[in-house]
TITILUM-333672 format. One line per 4 residues: number of its first residue (from 1); for each residue z, x, y negated of C-alpha. Coordinates in steps of 0.5 Angstrom, whole numbers, plus 500, padded with zeros to 3 digits. Layout:
TITILUM-333672
NUM> Z,X,Y; ... $
***
This chain:
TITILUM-333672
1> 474,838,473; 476,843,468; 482,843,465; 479,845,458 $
5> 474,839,458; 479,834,458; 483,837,451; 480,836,445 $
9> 482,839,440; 484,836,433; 485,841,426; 490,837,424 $
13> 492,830,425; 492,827,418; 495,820,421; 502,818,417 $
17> 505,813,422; 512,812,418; 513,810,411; 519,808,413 $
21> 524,814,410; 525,821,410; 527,822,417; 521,825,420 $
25> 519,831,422; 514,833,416; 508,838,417; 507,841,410 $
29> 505,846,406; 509,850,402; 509,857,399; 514,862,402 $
33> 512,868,402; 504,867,403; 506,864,410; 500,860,415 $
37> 505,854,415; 511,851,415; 514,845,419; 520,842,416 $
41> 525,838,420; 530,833,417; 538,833,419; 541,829,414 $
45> 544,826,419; 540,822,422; 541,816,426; 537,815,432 $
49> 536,810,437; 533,812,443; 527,807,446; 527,808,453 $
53> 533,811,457; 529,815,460; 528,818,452; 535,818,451 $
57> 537,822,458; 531,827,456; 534,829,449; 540,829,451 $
61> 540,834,456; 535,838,452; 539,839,445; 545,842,451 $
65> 539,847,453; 537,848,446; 545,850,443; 545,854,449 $
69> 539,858,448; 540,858,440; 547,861,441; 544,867,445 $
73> 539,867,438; 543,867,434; 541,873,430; 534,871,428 $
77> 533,868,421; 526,866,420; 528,860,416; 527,860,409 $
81> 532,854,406; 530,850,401; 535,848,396; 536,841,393 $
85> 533,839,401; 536,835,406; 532,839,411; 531,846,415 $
89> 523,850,413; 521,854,418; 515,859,417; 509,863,419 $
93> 508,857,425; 501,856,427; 498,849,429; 493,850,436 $
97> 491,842,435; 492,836,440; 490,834,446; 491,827,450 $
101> 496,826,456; 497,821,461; 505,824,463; 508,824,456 $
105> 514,826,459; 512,832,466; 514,839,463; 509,841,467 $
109> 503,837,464; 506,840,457; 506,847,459; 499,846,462 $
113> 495,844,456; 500,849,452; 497,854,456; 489,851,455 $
117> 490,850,447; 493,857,447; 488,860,450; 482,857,447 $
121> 485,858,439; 482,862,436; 486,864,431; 482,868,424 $
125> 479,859,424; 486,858,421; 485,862,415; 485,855,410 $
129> 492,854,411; 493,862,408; 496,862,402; 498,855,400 $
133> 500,853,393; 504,847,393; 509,843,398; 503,837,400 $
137> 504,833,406; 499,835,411; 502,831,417; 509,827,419 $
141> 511,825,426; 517,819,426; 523,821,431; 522,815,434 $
145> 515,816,436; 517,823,438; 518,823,447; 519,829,449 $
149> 519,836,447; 518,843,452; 517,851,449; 514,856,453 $
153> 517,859,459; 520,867,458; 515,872,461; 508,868,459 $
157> 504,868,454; 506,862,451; 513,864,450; 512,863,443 $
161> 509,856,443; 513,850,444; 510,842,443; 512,835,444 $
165> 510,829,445; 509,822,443; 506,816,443; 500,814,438 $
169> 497,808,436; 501,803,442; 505,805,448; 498,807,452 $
173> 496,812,449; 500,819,448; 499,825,445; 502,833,445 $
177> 502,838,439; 502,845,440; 505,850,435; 505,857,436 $
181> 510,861,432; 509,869,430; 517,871,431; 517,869,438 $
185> 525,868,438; 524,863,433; 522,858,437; 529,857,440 $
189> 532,855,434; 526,850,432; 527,846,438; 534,846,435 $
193> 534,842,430; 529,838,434; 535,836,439; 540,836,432 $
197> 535,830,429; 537,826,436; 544,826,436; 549,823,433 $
201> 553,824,428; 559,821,425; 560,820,418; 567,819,414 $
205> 568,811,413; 568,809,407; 575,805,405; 578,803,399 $
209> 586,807,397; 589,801,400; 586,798,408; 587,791,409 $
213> 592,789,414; 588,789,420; 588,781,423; 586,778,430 $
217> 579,779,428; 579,785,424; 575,789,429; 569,782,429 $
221> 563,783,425; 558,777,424; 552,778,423; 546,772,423 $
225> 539,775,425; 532,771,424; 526,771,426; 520,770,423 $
229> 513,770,426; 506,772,422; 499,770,424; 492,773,420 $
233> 490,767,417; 483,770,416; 484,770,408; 487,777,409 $
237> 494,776,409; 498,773,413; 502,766,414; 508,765,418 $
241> 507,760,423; 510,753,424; 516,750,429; 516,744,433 $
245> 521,739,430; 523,737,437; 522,742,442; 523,748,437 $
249> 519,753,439; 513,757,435; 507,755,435; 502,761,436 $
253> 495,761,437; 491,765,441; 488,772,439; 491,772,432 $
257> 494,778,430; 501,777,429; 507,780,424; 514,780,426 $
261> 520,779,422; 527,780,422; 532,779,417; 539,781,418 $
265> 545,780,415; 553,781,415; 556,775,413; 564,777,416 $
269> 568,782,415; 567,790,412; 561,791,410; 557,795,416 $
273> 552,799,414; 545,800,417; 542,806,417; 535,804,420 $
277> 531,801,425; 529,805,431; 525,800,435; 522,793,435 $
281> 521,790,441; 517,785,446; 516,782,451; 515,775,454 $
285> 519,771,458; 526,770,459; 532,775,460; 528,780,462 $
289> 529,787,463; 530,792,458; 524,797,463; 521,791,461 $
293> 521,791,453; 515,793,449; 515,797,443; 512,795,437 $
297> 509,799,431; 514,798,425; 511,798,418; 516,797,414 $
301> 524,797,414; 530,796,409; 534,792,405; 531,786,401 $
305> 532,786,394; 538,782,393; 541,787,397; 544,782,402 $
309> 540,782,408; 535,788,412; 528,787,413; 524,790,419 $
313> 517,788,420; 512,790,426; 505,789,428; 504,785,433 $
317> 497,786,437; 497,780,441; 490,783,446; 495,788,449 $
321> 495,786,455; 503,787,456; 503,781,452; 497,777,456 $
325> 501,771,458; 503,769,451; 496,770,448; 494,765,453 $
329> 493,757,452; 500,754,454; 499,747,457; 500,741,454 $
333> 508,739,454; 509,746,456; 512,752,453; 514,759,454 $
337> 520,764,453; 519,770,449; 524,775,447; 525,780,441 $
341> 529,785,440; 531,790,435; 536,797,436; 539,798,428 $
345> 543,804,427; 549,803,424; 552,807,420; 560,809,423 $
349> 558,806,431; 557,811,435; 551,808,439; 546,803,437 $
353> 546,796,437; 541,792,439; 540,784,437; 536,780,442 $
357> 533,774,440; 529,769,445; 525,764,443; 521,758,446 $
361> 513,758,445; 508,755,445; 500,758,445; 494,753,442 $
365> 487,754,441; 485,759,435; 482,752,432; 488,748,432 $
369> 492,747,424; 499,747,426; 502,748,418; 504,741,417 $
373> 508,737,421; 513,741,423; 520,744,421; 522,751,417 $
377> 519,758,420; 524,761,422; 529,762,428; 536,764,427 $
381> 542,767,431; 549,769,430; 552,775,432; 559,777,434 $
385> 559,784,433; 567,786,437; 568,794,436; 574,799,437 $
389> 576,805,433; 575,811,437; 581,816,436; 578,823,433 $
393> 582,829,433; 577,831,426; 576,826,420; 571,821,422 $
397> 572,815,424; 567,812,429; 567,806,432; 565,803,438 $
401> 562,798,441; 566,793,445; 562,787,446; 555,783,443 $
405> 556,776,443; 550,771,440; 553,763,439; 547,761,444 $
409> 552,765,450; 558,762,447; 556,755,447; 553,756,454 $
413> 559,760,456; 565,753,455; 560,749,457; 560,752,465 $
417> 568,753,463; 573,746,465; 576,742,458; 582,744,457 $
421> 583,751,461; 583,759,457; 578,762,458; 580,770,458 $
425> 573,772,459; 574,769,467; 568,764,468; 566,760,474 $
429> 560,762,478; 554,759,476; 552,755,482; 545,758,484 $
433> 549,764,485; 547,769,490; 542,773,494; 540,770,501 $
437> 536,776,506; 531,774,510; 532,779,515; 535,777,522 $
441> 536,781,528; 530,781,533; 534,778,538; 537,773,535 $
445> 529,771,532; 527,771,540; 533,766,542; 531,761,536 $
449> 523,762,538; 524,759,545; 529,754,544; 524,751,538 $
453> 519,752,543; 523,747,548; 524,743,542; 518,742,540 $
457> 517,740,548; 521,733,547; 523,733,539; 527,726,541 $
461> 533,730,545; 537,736,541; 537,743,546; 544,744,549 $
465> 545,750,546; 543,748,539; 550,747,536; 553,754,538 $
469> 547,757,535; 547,753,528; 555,755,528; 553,763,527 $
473> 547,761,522; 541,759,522; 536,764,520; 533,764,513 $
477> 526,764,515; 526,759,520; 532,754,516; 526,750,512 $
481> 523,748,520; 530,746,523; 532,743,517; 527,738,519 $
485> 527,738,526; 535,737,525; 534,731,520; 529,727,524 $
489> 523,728,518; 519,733,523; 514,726,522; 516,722,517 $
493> 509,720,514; 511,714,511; 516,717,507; 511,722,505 $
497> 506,717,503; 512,713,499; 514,719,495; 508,720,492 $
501> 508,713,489; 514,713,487; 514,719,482; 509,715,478 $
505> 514,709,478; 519,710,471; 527,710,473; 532,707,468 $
509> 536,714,470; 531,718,467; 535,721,461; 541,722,466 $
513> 536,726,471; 533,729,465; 540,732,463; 542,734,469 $
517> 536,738,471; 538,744,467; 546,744,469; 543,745,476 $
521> 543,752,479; 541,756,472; 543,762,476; 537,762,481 $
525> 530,765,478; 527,758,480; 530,753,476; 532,757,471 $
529> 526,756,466; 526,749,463; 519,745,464; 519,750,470 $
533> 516,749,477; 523,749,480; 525,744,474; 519,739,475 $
537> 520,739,482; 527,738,481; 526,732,476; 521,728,481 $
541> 525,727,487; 531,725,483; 527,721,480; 524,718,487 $
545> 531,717,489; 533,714,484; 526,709,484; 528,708,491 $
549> 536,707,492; 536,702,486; 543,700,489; 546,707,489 $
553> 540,710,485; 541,717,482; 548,721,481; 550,728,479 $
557> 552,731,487; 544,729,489; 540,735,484; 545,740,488 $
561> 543,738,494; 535,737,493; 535,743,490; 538,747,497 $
565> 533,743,500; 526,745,495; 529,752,496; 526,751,504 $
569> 520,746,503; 515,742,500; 517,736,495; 515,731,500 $
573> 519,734,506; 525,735,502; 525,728,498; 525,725,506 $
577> 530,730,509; 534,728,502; 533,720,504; 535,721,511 $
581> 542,726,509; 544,721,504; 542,714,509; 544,717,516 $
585> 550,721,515; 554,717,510; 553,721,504; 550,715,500 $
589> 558,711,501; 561,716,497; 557,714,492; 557,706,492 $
593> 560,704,485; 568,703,488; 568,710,490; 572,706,496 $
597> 569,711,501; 571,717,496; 578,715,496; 578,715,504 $
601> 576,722,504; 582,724,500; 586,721,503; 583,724,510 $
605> 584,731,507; 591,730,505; 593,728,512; 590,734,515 $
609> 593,738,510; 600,736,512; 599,736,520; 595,743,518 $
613> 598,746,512; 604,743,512; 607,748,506; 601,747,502 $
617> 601,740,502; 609,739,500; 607,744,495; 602,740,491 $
621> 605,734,492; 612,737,488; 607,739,482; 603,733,482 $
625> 597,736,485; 591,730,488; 586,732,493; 581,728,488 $
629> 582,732,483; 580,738,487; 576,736,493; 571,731,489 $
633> 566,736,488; 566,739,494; 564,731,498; 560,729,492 $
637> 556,735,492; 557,738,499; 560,745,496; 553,747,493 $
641> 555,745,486; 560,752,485; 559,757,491; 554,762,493 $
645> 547,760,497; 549,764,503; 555,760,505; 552,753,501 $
649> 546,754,506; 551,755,512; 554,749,510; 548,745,510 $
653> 547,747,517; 553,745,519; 551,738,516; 546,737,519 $
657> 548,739,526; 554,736,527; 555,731,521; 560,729,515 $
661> 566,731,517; 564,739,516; 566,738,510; 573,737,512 $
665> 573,744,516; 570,748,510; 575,744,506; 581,745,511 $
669> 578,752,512; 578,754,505; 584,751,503; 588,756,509 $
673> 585,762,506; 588,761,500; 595,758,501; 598,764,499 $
677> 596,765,492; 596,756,491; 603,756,493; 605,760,487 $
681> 600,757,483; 603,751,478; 599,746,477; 594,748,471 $
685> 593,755,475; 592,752,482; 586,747,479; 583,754,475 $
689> 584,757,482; 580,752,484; 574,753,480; 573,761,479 $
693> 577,766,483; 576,761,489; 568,761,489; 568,769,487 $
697> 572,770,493; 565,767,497; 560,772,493; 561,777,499 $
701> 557,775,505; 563,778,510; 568,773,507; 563,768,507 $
705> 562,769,515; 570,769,516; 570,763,512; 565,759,516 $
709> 567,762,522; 575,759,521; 572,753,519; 567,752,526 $
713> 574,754,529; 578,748,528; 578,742,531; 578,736,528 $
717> 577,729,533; 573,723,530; 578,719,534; 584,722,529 $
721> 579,721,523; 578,715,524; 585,713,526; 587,716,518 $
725> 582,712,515; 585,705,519; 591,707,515; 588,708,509 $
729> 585,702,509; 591,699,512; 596,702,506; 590,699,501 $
733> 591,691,503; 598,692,503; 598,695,496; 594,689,494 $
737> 599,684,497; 604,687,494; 601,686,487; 602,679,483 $
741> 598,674,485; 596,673,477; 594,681,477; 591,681,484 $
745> 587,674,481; 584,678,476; 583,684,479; 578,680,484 $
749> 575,675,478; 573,681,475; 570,684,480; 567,678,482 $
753> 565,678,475; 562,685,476; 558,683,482; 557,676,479 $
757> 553,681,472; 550,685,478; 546,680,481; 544,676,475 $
761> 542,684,473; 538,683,480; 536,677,480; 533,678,473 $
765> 530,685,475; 527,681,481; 525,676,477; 521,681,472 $
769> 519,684,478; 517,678,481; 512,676,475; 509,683,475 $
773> 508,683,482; 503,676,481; 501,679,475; 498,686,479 $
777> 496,681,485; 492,677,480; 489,684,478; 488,686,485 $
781> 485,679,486; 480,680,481; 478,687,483; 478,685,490 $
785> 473,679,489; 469,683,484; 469,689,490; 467,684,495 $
789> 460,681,490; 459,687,490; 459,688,497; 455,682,498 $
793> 450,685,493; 450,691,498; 449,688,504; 444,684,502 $
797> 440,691,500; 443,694,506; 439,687,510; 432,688,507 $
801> 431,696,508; 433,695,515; 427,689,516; 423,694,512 $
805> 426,700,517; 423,695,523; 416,693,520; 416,700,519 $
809> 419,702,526; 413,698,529; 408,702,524; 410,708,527 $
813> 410,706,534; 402,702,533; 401,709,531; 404,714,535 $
817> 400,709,541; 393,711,537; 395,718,536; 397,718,544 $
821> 390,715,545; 386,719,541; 390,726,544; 387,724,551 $
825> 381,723,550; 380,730,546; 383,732,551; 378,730,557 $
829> 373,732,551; 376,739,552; 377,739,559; 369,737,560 $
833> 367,742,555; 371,748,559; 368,745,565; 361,746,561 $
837> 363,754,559; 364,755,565; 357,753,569; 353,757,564 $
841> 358,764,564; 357,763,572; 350,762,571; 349,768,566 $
845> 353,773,571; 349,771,575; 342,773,572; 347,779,569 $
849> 347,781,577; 340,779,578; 338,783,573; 341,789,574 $
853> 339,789,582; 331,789,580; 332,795,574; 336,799,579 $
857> 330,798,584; 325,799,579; 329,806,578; 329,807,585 $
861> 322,806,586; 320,810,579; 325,816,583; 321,816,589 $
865> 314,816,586; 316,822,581; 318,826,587; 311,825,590 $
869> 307,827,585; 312,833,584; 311,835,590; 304,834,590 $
873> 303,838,583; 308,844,587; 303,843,593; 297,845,589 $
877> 296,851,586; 292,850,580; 296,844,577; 303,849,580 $
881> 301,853,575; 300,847,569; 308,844,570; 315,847,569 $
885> 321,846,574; 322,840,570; 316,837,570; 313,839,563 $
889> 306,842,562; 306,849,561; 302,852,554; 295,852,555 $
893> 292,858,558; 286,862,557; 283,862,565; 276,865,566 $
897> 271,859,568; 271,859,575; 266,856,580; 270,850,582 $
901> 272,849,574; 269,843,575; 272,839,581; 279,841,577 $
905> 277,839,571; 275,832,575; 282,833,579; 286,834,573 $
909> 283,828,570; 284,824,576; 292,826,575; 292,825,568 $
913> 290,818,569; 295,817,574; 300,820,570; 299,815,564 $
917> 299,810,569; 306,812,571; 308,813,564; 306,806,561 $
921> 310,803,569; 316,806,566; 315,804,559; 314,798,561 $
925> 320,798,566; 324,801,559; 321,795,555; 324,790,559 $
929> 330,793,561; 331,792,553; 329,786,553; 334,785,559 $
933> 340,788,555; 338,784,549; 340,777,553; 346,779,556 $
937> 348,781,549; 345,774,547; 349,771,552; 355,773,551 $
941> 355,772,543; 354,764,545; 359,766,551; 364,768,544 $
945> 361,762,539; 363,758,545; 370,761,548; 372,760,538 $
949> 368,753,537; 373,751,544; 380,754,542; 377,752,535 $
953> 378,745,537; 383,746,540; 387,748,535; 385,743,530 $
957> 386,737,534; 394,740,535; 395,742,528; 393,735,526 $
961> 397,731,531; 403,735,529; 403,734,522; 401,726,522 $
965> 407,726,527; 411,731,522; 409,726,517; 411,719,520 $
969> 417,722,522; 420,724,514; 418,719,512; 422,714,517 $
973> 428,719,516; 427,718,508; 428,711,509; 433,710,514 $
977> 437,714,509 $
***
């Protein structure tokens, strides 16, 4: 193609993008000198934030290379200052037009339409930019649109060129301009001030004589940022949308264009002031990146007009396929994340400051009225704005930026940390933390494959060599399988078939499911998201549980664990492998309401640590430290409430493999590891070491596999565990018998008294169930009785189309007979009718032959007769001369009378005579030769009537029978159906 044919090339663009400010570079005509055109650029300082990093990085290294090249140009002056202006005039400039491009940011995309719009200008055509007569504005183009800028390469004919990009009307579309300049050494010290109005420079702070003393938060600025969003009401104005009261989320509604506006305001500390908005982005969704962020068009900014706030609105256009997912209709009881975001330039912070708003939406129908029972408009966010002054060796003073905080992340922040213990920007690990790769070694893969295969063979005995390979792993891609297998659910149907009943069944847990569902793994992208799928599918086994286990119905270890297991499988299969963890492998007893098998597993760990740990067991009995008051979320959750995926699903591994007492492994092997930084910890130190370093530690795979490979290492009896919980229980009855007879009376009458209200509790749940159960059997009853009538109804139908179906059977079959007999006799009919054809084609061949014997004899005959009388003719002289060779009489000769002319005469007359006889014997012999052809084409005409009225009947016959056995049979079918 063309390069030429994709340029078009565009006088002078007339488009004011910004009525924000001054900060542009404006295309104007002004009068200096009688010169073309001026371009004047703004370097009042100006505060730039860049949209994209690949902007920032691309502008940077362009305003080195300018300096550089504008220092060795230094000598040339085509600038003509304009006083009174915060700007730089340059003259004698050319503009060459505008041309689309695809790469907005491709040097060699800029030098290639530089070189197309140069070579096609045609320069005389400019003439109506001569001689201008005032400063009009012809064109701005707003820094902030401005993606990159390029000049001509030294030694081509676009050496005096120079252009830039930017991005027009919406972030799809992108033009350059190109500009030519007639003093060629110019161009380098325009493209100065192009990278002079991207850098930043820092102003002298304005401060009172006498500065405050500085306090703890003198370097802390509060700022509070609202949002507010606007739909096109169809009147020609916008109005701003309402907020659910309950869920606070926007409501929108689909393919309405939408305004955005954000109000800042400084509420603490020295006033800041904002110099401009440099962007105004979108995008939806959830902590999203900022590749991920889309610019909106600004239409306005600045201060309102009390002075306390800053207002930046930009227009939304909701049909952009960025922002699909938040123009289509969210489900009922749905919403959606979006998230906002506004980069403000601050006058003394050397870096731009982006605040980042995200807010809950929801997307309805473009019919639905939303305007009236909802709560105010706006969502609105604090900010803490913590800066550092940074030392210069000259006058200005510049801050920077240490950290932006909003007061959603602070709140979320002490929720995740423990009551009671500093913070120090040292927080836990977020459960869910952690990548797990699910590649694996080929070999590895092969050893699993035949031993799954040999399984698979007898899955009621566990291959020998299974529990070496769980100790190394399971792999990723096969955990969801062994899982299965390990657990007993590889055919578990009725647990199945029970889950899906029980999810449409209420639990009186549900609020403390509901409040527990967002605390489980926030840190992994598919629980993360409320009213998600991971959330909802969470929300439903814990659910199920709890309906199914009434005696130890939900608690918060089981969300954890049913999360790891949603992580490998199906809902159905994880709420069976959840059932059976908690039923076969002893988990369900350290949730029962004494928590008696929780104290015992303490008790069990402490004895361990003094046999194996002896050190650290003394030193926690000196500062008072318990085993439950670290290790009970370690049993109650299984280590999958705070540590990283890949060695939560190791542990799991182990778990199901060899049972509960891994957990004392891990434990032990956990506790090992850590021994020298607990001993020197005292109590408070040791419970945060617990909760934050201990965890980190794991988020490297290689300790992790060092980790679970100490705690595979260690043997641990069951004979030993079982001898620690006997002297648990041991020490529990003379603890009770020590006590006072009273006390010891009371605590049994109240915990019969428990039990006592527990089983009234049931005894009336059963009652109730007992009631609703005879309510629903009488309803199942009356719907039986009313399914069984109309079963009656329909059998009695069923009976009578089956009489009619036999009567009819019998009909078919009387006529099927008939049709059999009227068959044979049309085929005996036809048979002898052949047989008829047959005598009188044999007869007629037989006259054929006869017929052509006698002709044959006559011509043999006639042959024989012509030859005598040629031979007689030749013989006499006087007729010889009458006749040709052939038998033709001659032309009629004048021969002198003769005496015998009479006796020739008589002679002649004689042959004549004989010769009419023969020829009337011939003609005869044609004539019934004729009539002879003429008979047999008779004949055999009525051979061809006779041979058609046979094939005829045949045909008519078969055709008929078909279709009347075609039609009974339908109509049997039709009926019996």
């Amino acid at each position: 193609m063309d390069d030429k044919g994709s340029v078009g090339k565009i006088s002078v663009s007339s488009d004011s993008v910004s009525t924000l400010n001054s900060e542009d570079f404006v295309l104007c005509k002004i009068e200096v000198e009688g010169n073309p055109l001026s371009l004047r650029a703004a370097e009042n300082s100006m505060a730039v934030t860049m949209v994209t990093d690949e902007l920032q990085i691309c502008m940077s290294s362009l305003s080195q290379s300018l300096l550089e090249e504008s220092t060795r140009n230094k000598n040339c002056s085509p600038i003509s200052p304009i006083p009174d202006e915060d700007s730089i005039v340059f003259s004698q400039l050319t503009y060459l037009g505008c041309a689309s491009v695809n790469a907005p940011r491709s040097e060699v995309e800029a030098l290639r339409m530089m070189s197309i719009l140069r070579g096609s200008a045609n320069f005389p055509l400019m003439s109506h930019y001569l001689y201008p007569n005032n400063s009009t504005e012809i064109a701005n183009y707003p820094i902030y649109k401005i993606l990159f800028c390029v000049r001509g390469h030294d030694g081509t004919p676009e050496s005096d060129c120079f252009a830039f990009t930017e991005s027009h009307y919406n972030a799809e579309i992108f033009r350059i301009h190109v500009f030519r300049c007639q003093i060629q050494e110019a161009v380098s010290r325009i493209l100065y001030s192009f990278a002079t109005a991207f850098r930043r420079s820092a102003k002298k702070a304005v401060l009172s004589q006498q500065a405050a003393p500085l306090t703890p938060d003198s370097d802390l600025f509060t700022f509070t940022v609202s949002l507010e969003i606007k739909e096109d009401d169809g009147k020609g104005t916008f109005s701003a949308v309402a907020k659910d009261k309950d869920k606070q989320s926007f409501k929108l509604r689909a393919g309405m264009d939408k305004k955005i506006v954000i109000y800042v305001q400084q509420t603490s500390n020295k006033e800041l002031a904002i110099e401009r908005c440099f962007g105004l982005l979108l995008s939806p969704g959830k902590n999203v990146k900022n590749s991920d962020m889309h610019l909106l068009d600004l239409e306005s900014m600045g201060k309102s007009s009390d002075g306390k706030s800053y207002i930046i609105t930009g227009s939304w256009n909701p049909n952009t396929p960025h922002f699909q997912p938040v123009n289509e209709e969210t489900p009922k009881d749905k919403f959606m994340y979006m998230t906002t975001a506004v980069d403000l330039v601050i006058t003394e912070v050397e870096e731009p400051v982006r605040f980042l708003l995200e807010t809950r939406v929801r997307v309805c129908s473009p019919n639905d009225r939303l305007f009236w029972p909802f709560s105010k408009r706006s969502y609105t966010e604090t900010f803490y704005l913590k800066l550092r002054q940074r030392k210069s060796p000259s006058a200005d003073t510049l801050y920077e930026v240490v950290s932006l905080e909003s007061e959603t992340e602070r709140e979320r922040r002490k929720t995740t940390a423990s009551p009671g213990i500093p913070l120090n920007n040292d927080e836990p690990l977020l459960s869910g933390s952690g990548d797990v790769s699910k590649e694996c070694a080929e070999k590895i893969l092969e050893t699993w494959g035949d031993l799954l295969s040999k399984w698979h063979m007898n899955l009621s005995v566990r291959p020998r060599q299974l529990p070496a390979l769980v100790r190394n792993g399971i792999p990723e891609a096969l955990r969801g399988e062994v899982w299965q297998l390990l657990a007993g659910c590889h055919n578990n149907d009725h647990l199945v078939e029970e889950y899906r009943t029980l999810i449409t069944k209420e639990s009186p847990q549900d609020s403390a499911i509901t409040r527990d569902i967002n605390r489980t793994f926030p840190a992994h992208d598919y629980f993360k998201d409320t009213g998600g799928d991971g959330q909802d599918s969470l929300y439903k086994i814990c659910k199920a549980y709890s309906v199914y286990d009434e005696e130890i119905g939900y608690c918060q270890g089981q969300s954890f664990l049913a999360a790891v297991l949603l992580l490998h499988m199906p809902e159905e299969q994880a709420f069976s492998v959840l059932v059976k963890i908690m039923f076969d492998y002893g988990l369900r007893d350290l949730f029962k309401q004494n928590f008696e098998d929780l104290h015992c597993k303490f008790f069990q760990l402490e004895k361990l640590m003094q046999e194996y740990i002896p050190d650290l067991y003394s030193h926690f009995l000196n500062v008072g430290l318990e085993a439950h008051m670290y290790a009970s979320q370690w049993f109650l959750t299984l280590f999958t409430a705070k540590f990283p995926l890949y060695m939560v699903f190791h542990i799991i591994d182990l778990l199901l493999c060899e049972g509960i007492s891994v957990i004392f492994n891990v434990a032990l092997a956990l506790l090992k590891t850590s021994k020298d930084d607990l001993i020197q910890a005292d109590f408070e130190g040791a419970l945060k070491f617990f909760r934050v370093p201990v965890p980190k530690r794991y988020r490297s795979e290689e300790n992790a596999k060092k980790l679970m490979e100490l705690a595979c290492s260690m043997k641990i009896s069951q004979k030993k565990l079982k001898k620690f919980e006997k002297e648990y229980h041991t020490m529990r009855e003379q603890q009770e018998q020590q006590e006072a007879p009273i006390e010891r009376y009371e605590r049994e009458n109240r915990r019969l008294q428990e039990a006592n209200m527990r089983l009234e509790q049931e005894n009336d749940d059963l009652a109730h169930e007992l009631v609703s159960s005879k309510i629903a059997l009488r309803k199942d009853l009356d719907n039986a009785e009313e399914k069984a009538d109309a079963l009656n109804k329909e059998l009695l139908l069923t009976k009578q189309k089956l009489v009619e179906s036999e009567d009819e059977k019998r009909r078919l079959e009387e006529e099927s007979a008939q049709l059999k007999e009227m068959c044979r006799r049309e085929l005996d009919k036809s048979e002898s009718e052949i047989k008829k054809n047959g005598s009188i084609i044999g007869e007629y061949k037989q006259i054929c032959s006869q017929l052509s014997e006698r002709l044959e004899k006559q011509q043999t005959a006639t042959r024989g007769e012509l030859e005598k009388i040629r031979s007689k003719v030749e013989g006499c002289e006087k007729c010889s001369s009458l006749f040709n060779k052939e038998g033709r009489v001659r032309a009629t000769v004048n021969v002198a009378p003769t005496e015998g002319s009479e006796e020739s005469d008589e002679e002649k007359e004689a042959l004549k005579n004989q010769l009419r006889e023969m020829e009337l014997e011939l003609a005869q012999t044609k004539l019934q030769l004729v009539e002879a052809e003429c008979k047999i084409q008779d004949l055999e005409h009525h051979l061809g009537l006779a041979l058609n009225e046979v094939q005829a009947t045949k045909k008519t016959w078969f055709n008929r029978t078909l279709s009347s056995i075609k039609t009974v049979t339908g109509t049997q079918g039709k009926e019996t159906s």
